[in-house]
Every structure is written in C-alpha cells, then in structure tokens.
C-alpha positions as CSV (number, residue, x, y, z in Angstrom):
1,X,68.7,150.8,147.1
2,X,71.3,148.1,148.3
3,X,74.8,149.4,150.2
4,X,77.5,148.3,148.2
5,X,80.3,149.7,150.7
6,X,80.9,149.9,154.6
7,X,83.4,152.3,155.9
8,X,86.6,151.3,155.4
9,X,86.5,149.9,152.1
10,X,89.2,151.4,149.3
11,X,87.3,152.6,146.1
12,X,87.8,154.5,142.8
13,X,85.8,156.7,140.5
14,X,84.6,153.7,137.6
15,X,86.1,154.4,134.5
16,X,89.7,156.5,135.0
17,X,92.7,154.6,134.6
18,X,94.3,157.7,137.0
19,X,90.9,158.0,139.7
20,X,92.5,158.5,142.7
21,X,92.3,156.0,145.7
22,X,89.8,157.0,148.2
23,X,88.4,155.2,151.6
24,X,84.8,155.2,152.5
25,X,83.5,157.0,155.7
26,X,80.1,156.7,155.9
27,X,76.7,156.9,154.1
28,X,75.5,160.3,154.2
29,X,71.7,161.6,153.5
30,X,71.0,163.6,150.4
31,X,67.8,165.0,149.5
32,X,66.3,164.5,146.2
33,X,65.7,168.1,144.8
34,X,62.4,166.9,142.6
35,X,60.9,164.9,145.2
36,X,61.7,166.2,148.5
37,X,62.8,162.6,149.6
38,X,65.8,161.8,151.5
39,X,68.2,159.2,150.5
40,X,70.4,157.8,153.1
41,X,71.4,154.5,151.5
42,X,73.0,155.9,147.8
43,X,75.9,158.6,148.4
44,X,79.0,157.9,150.2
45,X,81.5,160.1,151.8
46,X,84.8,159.1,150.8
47,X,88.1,161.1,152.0
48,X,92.2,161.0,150.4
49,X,94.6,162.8,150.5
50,X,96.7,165.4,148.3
51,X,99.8,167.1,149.2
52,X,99.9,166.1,152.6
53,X,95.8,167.7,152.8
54,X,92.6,165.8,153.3
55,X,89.8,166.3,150.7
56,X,86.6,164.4,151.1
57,X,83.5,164.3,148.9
58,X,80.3,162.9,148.6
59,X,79.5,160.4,145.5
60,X,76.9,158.5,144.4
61,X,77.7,154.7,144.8
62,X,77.2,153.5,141.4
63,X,79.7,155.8,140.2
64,X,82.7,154.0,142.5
65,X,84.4,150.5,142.3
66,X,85.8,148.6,145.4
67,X,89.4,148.2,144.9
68,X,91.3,145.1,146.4
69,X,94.6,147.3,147.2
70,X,94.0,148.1,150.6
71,X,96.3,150.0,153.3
72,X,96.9,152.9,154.6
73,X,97.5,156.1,152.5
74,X,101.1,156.2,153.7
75,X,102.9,153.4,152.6
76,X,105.0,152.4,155.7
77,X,108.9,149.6,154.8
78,X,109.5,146.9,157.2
79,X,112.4,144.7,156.3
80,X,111.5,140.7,156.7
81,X,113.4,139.0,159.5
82,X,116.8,137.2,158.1
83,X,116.4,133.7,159.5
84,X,119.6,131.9,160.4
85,X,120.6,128.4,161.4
86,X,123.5,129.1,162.7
C-alpha cells in the first residue's frame, strides 16, 4: 500500500467535526494477526497533546485526513511591524 503522509504532516480522524489535531511521527510496523505478515507502510504514529500531556497512538492511514492548518500545537502572538514614513 501507497504512504499518504511523511512525518510532520497535521491530520485528523475522517469523519468528526471535533477529531482532534494530531502530527505524524512515523510509519510504524504492525503485524497482521491472520497472516503473520508485517505491514510497515499502513499505520502511522501520530502524537497531540491534552492538558499540557502528550498522547500518541497508532492508526491506520485510511482512517486520517491531511489537514492544511499547520503550526505548532502552541499557538505563539507576534505583533506586525507599524511602518512609518515619518
């Protein structure tokens, strides 16, 4: 199966108005319990952050959307410059 994400990228569980905002770490293996196979190209680790905590989980990619929002988890204020002509 094709990557969708790369670490970094912002992403939410498909289909919750409320999902939480989570980044991707990395593609982690996961082993098929029928099969015996290993996947390392389907389930993502993804982390956030709650109260100040980190949480992290793994989820399959097809249950997450790539969000465009993107920044940090802590939303930082800078003030523009003022401009003046005088």
């Amino acid at each position: 199966m094709k990557k969708k994400f790369k670490p970094g990228d912002w992403v939410k569980i498909k289909g919750s108005i409320t999902a939480r905002k989570m980044q991707v770490l990395k593609y982690v293996p996961k082993k098929n319990a029928i099969l015996g196979l290993v996947d390392n190209d389907s389930y993502v680790e993804c982390v956030w952050y709650k109260n100040g905590e980190r949480k992290s989980e793994v989820f399959h990619q097809n249950k997450l959307i790539r969000i465009m929002d993107t920044g940090g988890f802590f939303k930082t204020f800078s003030t523009t410059p003022k401009l003046s002509l005088t």
